[in-house]
BALO-715356 format. One record per residue: y, z, x of N, C-alpha, C in turn. Coordinates in steps of 0.2 Angstrom, whole numbers, padded with zeros to 4 digits, always signed. Example, Ala and Ser with C-alpha at 12.3 -4.5 7.8 and 13.67 -1.06 7.14 Angstrom:
BEGIN
-0028+0039+0066-0022+0039+0062-0016+0039+0066
-0011+0035+0064-0005+0036+0068+0000+0039+0064
This chain:
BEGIN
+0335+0360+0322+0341+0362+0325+0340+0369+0329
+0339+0374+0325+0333+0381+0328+0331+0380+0334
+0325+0376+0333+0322+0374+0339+0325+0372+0345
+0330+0367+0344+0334+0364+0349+0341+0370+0351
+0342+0372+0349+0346+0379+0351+0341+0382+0354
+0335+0387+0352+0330+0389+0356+0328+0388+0363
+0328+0382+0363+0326+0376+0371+0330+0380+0374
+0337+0375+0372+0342+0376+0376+0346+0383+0379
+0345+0388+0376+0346+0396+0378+0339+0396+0382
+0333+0395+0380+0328+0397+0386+0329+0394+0392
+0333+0387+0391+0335+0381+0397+0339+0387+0401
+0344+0388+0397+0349+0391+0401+0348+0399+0404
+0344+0403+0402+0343+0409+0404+0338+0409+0409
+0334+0403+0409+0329+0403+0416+0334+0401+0419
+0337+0394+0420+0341+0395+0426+0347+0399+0430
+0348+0406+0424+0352+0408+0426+0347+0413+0428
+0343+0417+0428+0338+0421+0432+0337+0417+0440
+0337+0413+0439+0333+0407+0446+0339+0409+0449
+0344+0406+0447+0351+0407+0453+0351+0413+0454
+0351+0419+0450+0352+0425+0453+0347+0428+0457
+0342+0427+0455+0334+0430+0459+0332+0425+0466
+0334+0417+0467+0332+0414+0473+0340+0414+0474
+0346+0417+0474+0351+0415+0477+0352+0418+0484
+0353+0412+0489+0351+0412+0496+0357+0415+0498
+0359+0425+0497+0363+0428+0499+0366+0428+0508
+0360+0431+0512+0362+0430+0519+0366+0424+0520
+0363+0416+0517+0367+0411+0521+0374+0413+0517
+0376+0414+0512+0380+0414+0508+0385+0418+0511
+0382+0424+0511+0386+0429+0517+0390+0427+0522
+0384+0424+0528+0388+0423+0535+0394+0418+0533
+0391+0411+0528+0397+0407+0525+0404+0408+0525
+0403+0414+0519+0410+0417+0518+0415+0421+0523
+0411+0424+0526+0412+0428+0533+0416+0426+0539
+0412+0416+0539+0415+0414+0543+0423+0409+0541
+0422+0410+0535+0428+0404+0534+0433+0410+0532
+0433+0416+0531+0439+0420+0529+0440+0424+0536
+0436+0423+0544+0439+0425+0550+0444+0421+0550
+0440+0415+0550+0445+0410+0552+0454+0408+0550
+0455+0413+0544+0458+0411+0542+0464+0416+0546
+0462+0421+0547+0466+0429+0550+0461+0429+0556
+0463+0427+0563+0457+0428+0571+0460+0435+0572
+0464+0437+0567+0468+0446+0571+0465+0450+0568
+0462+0450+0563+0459+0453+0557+0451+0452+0558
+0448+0455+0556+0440+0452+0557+0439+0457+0549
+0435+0453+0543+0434+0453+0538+0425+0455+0538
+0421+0459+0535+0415+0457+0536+0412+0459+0528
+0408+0455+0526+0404+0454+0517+0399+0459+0521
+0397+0461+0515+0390+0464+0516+0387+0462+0507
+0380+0460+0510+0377+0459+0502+0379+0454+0497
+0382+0451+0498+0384+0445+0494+0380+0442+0486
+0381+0443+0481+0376+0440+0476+0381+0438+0472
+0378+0434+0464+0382+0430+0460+0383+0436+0456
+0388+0438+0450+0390+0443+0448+0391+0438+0442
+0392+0441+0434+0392+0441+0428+0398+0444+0425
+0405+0442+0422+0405+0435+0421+0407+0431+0428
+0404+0425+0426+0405+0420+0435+0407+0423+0442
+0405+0425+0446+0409+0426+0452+0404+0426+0455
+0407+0430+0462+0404+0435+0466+0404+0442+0466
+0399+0446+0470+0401+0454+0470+0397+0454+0480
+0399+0461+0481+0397+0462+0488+0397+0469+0487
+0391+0471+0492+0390+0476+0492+0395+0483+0494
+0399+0478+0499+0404+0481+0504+0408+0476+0508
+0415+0476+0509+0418+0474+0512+0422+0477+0519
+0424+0478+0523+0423+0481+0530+0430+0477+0533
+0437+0480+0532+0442+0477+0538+0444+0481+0544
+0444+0474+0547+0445+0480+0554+0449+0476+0559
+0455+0480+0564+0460+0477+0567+0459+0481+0575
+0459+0475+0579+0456+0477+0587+0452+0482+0588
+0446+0479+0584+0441+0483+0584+0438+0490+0581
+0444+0491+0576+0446+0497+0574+0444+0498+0567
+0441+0500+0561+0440+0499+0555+0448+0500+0551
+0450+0497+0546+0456+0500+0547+0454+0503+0540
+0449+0500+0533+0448+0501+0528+0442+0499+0524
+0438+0502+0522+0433+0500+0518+0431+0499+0509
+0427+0491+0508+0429+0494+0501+0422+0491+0497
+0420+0495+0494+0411+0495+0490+0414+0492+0484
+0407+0490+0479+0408+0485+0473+0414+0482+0474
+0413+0478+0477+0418+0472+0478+0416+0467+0471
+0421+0463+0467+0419+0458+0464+0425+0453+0464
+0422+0447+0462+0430+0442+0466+0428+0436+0460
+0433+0437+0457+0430+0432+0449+0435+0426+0449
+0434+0419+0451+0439+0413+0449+0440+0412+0442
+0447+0411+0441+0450+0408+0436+0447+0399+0437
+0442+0401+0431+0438+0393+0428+0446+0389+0430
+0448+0386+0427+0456+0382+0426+0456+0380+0435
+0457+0384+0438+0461+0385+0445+0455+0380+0450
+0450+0381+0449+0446+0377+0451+0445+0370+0452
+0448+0368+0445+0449+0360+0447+0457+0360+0449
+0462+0362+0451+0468+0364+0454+0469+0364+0461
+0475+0365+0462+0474+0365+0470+0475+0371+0474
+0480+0374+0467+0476+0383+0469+0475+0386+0466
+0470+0390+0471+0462+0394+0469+0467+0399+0464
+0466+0401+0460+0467+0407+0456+0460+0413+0457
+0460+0419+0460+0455+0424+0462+0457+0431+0460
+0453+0435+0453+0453+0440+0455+0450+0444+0458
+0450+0449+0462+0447+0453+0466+0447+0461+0465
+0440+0464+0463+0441+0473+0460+0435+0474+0466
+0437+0480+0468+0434+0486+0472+0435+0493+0471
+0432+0496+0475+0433+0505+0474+0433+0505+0482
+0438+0508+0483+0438+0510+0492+0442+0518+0492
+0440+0521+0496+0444+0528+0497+0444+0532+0491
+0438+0533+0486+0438+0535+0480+0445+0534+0474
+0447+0528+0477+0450+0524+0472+0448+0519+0470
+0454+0513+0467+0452+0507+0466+0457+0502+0468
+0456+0497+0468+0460+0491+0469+0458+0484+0465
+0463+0483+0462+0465+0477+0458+0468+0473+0461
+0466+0466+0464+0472+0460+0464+0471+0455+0462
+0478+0452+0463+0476+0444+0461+0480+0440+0468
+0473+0436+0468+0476+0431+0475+0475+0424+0472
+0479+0421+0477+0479+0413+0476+0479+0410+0482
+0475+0403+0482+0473+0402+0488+0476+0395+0488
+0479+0392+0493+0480+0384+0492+0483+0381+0500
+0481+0373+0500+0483+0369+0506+0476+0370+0510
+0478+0367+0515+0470+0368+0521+0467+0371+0522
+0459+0369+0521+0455+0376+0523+0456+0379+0531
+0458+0375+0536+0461+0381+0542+0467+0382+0541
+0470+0382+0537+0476+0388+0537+0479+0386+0529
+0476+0390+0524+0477+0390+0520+0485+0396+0516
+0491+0394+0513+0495+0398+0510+0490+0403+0504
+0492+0410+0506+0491+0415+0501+0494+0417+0499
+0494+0421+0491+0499+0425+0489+0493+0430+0484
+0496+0437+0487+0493+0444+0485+0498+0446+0482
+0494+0448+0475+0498+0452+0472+0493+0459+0469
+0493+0466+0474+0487+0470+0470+0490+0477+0468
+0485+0479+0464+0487+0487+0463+0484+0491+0465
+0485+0500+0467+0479+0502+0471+0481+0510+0467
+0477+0512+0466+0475+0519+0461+0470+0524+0464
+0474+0530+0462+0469+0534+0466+0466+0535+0473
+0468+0531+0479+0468+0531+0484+0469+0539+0489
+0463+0539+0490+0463+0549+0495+0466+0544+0502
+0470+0546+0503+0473+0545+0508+0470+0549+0516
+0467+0554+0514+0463+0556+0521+0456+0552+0521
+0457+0548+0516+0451+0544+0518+0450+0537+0522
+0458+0538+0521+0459+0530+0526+0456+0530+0533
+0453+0527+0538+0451+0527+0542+0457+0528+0549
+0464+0524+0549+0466+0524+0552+0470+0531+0553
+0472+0533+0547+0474+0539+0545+0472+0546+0549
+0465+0547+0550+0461+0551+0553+0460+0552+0559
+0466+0547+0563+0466+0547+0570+0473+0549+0572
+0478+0551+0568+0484+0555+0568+0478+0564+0572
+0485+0564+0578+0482+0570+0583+0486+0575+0580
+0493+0574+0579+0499+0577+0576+0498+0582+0569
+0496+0580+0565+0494+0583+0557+0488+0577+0554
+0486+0581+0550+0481+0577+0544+0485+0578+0539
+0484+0570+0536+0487+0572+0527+0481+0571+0524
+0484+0573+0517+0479+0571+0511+0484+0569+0506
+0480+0567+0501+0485+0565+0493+0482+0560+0489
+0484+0558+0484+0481+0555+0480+0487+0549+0480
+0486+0541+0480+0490+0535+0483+0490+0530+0476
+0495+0528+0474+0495+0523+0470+0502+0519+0471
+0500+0513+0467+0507+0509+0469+0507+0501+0470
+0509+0498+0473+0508+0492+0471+0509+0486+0478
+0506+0483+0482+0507+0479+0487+0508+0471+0483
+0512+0467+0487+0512+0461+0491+0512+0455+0495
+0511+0452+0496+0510+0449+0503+0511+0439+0503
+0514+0437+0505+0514+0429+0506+0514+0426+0513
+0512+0420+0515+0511+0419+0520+0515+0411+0520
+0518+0408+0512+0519+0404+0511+0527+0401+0515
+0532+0405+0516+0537+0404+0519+0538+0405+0527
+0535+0410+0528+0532+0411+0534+0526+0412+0537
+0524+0410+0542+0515+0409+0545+0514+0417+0546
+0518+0421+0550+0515+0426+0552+0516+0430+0543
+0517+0431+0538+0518+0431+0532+0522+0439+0532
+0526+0439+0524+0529+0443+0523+0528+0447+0516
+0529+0453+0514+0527+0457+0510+0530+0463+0509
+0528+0466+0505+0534+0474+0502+0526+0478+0497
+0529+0483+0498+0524+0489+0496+0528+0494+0491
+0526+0499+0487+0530+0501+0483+0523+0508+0483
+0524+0515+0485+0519+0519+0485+0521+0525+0482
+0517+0529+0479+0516+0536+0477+0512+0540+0478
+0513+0546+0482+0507+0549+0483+0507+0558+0480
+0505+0559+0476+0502+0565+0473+0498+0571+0477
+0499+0576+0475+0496+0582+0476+0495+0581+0485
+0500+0580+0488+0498+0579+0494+0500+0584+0497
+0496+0585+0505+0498+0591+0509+0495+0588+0516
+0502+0592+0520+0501+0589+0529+0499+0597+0530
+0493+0594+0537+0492+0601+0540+0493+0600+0549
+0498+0605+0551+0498+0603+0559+0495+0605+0563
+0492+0601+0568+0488+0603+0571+0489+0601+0579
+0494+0606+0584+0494+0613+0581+0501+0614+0576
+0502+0620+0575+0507+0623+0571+0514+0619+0573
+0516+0615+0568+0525+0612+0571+0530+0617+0569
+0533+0621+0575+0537+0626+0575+0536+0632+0568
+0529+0635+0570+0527+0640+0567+0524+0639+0560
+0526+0631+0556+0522+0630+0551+0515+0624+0550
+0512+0628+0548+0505+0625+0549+0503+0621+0543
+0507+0621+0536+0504+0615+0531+0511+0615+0527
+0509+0609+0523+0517+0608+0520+0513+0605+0513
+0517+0606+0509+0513+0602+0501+0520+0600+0499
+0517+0594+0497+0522+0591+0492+0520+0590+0485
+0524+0590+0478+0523+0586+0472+0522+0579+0473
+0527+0577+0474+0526+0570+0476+0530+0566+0482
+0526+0561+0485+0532+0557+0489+0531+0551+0488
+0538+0547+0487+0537+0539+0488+0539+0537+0492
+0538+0530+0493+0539+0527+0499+0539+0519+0496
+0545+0513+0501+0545+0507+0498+0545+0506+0507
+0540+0500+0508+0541+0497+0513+0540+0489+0512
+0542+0485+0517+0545+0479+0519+0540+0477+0526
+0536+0472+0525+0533+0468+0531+0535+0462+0533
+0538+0461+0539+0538+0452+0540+0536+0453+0548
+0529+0446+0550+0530+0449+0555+0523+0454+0556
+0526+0455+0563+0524+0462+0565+0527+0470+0563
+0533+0465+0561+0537+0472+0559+0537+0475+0552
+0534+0483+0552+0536+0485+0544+0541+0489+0545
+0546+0489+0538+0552+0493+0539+0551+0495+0534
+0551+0504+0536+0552+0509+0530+0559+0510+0526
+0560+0506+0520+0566+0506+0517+0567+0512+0513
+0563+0513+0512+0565+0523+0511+0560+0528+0507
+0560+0534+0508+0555+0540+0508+0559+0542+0506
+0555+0545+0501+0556+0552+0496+0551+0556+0496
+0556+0562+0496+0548+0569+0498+0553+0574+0492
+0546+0578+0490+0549+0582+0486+0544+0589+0485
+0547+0594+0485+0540+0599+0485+0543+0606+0484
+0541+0610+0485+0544+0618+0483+0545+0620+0491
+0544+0618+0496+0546+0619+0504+0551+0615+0508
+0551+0610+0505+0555+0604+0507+0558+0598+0504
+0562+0597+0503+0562+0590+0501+0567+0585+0507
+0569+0580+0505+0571+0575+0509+0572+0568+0509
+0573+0562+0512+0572+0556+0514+0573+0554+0519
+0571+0549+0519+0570+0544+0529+0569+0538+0529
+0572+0535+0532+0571+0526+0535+0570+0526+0538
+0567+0519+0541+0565+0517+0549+0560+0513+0550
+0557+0511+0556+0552+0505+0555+0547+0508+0559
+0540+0502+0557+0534+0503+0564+0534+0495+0568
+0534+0496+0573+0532+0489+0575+0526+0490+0576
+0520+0484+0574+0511+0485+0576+0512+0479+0581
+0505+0485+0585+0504+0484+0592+0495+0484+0590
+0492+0483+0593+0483+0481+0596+0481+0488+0601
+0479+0491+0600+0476+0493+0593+0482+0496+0590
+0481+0498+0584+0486+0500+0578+0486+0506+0581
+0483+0513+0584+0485+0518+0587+0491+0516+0593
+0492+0510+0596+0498+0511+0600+0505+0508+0597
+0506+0508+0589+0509+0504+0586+0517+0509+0587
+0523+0505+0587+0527+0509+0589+0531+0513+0582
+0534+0518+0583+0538+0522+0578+0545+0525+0579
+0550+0524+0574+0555+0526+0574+0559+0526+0568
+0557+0532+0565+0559+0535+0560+0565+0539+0561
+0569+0541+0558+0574+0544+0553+0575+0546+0547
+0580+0554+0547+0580+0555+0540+0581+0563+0541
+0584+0563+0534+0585+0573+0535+0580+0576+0529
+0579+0581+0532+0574+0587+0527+0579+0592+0525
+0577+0593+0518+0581+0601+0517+0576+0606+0515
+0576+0611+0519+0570+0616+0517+0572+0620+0514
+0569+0622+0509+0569+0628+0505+0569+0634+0507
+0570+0642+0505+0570+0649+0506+0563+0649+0509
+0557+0646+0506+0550+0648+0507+0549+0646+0517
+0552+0639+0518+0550+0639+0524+0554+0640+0528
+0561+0642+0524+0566+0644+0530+0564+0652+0532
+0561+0655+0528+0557+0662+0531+0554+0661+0538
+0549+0653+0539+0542+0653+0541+0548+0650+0547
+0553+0647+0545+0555+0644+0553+0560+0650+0556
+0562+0655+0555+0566+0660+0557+0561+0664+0561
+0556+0662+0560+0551+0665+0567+0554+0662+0575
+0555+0657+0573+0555+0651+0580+0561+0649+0580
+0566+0648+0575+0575+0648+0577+0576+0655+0574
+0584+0655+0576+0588+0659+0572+0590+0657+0566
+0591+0661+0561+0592+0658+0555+0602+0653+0555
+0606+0656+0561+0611+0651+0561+0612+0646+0563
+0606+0645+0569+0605+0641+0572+0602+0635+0566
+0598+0636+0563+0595+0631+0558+0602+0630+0554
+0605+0632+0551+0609+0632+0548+0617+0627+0551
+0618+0629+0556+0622+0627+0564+0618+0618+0563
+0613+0615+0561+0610+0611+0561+0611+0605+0554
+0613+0609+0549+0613+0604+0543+0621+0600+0543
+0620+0594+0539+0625+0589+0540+0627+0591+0533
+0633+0585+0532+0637+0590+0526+0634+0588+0519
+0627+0584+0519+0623+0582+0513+0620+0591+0514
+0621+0593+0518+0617+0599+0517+0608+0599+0521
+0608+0593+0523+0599+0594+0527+0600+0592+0534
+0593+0593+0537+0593+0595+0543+0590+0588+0545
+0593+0583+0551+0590+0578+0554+0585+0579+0558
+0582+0572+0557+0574+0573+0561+0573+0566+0562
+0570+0566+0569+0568+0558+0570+0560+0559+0571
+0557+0555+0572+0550+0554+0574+0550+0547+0577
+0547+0548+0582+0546+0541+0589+0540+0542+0593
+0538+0538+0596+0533+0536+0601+0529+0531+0596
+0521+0533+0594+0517+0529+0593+0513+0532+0588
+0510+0529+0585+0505+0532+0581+0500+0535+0581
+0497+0536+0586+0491+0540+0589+0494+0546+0595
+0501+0544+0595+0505+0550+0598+0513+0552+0596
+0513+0554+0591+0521+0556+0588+0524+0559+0592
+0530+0557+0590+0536+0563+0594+0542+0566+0588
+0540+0573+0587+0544+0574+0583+0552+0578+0586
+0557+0580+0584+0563+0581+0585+0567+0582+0580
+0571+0587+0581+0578+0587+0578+0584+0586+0581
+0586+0582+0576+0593+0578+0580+0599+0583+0581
């Protein structure tokens, strides 16, 4: 019986060396590449390094999205593990873990109905995310942010084709620097701010922002519409700021101090819109 246990663990540990040492990555790559374009022609997805990973799945060396030709975000140690069960199902059950933006991301998707147009449901979590590391982020002319992003996406495509979704975010230690100076002040730091947003569509609706910080605090709503490339995407935000003693000093350079004052509603803060684009903001006070 020894014996025959023996066999069978040498049986099974060379084959599991065989598949990982002869597994024909490249084909496997382009493979996967092509069946998840096809799923999104507006999205272009790209695997890099594809091998078999332990317990059961796959891993990639790097995953690469990108929208009219634009990266929007990148993510290393990819690894995408099936729920065994789901497999004889008719939908897929998939974990999927990365590190992108020196954070991480956790989701769980589910895949079902036709391989050319299959219903999904994403449900992920995102920790840690540098937000000046997002790609698209870094094309803001207006200010650069930073901060630290966690919170929770997501997304269905089962009730509607163009699919619909909500995001819930928190960003820490974060601070905007303008570039140039918006009316005399050149960085602003928060403790924290949230934000809940809603997708359906082309449409995302900011259902409300929360800022908080020792300079300003505040809330805002309002939506983007995406446009190709995502720098022409339209904006039109709302919402009042109350600034504190520290930046009502820095803005008394460039208003009057009554004038500012002359400007608060009777919650006490100061309206502000922002509109144009996102590769060209327009800011205001109402």
């Amino acid at each position: 019986m020894k014996k025959r246990l023996a066999y069978a663990g040498y049986i099974i540990g060379v084959t599991v060396l065989c598949l990982y040492f002869l597994f024909p990555s490249d084909a496997v790559t382009s493979y996967i590449n092509y069946k998840i374009n096809s799923i999104s022609p507006d999205v272009k997805w790209t695997l890099h390094g594809v091998k078999p990973a332990f317990p059961p799945g796959l891993s990639s060396d790097l995953l690469e999205v990108s929208l009219g030709g634009k990266k929007i975000i990148g993510a290393e140690k990819v690894k995408v593990a099936p729920s065994l069960i789901s497999l004889l199902t008719i939908d897929k059950d998939l974990r999927i873990t990365g590190d992108t933006c020196d954070g991480t991301v956790d989701a769980k998707l589910i895949v079902s109905g036709a391989a050319h147009a299959p219903k999904i449901d994403i449900n992920a979590v995102i920790d840690g995310i540098q937000i000046s590391s997002i790609p698209s982020l870094k094309e803001l002319k207006l200010c650069q942010v930073s901060g630290a992003a966690s919170g929770t996406v997501v997304f269905s495509n089962r009730e509607a084709a163009a699919g619909k979704g909500n995001a819930r975010v928190k960003i820490t230690d974060s601070q905007i620097r303008f570039t140039p100076a918006l009316f005399g002040i050149t960085q602003v730091t928060f403790k924290a701010v949230t934000a809940e947003f809603a997708l359906v569509g082309e449409q995302v609706t900011l259902k409300r922002l929360d800022i908080d910080s020792r300079e300003v605090s505040g809330t805002a709503t309002g939506s983007m519409t995406l446009m190709k490339p995502i720098g022409k995407s339209l904006i039109n935000i709302t919402g009042e700021a109350t600034p504190h003693p520290g930046i009502l000093k820095q803005l008394g350079n460039q208003f009057p101090v009554e004038l500012i004052s002359g400007m608060k509603t009777k919650t006490g803060g100061i309206p502000f819109r922002i509109s144009g684009s996102v590769e060209q903001p327009n800011f205001s006070l109402k």
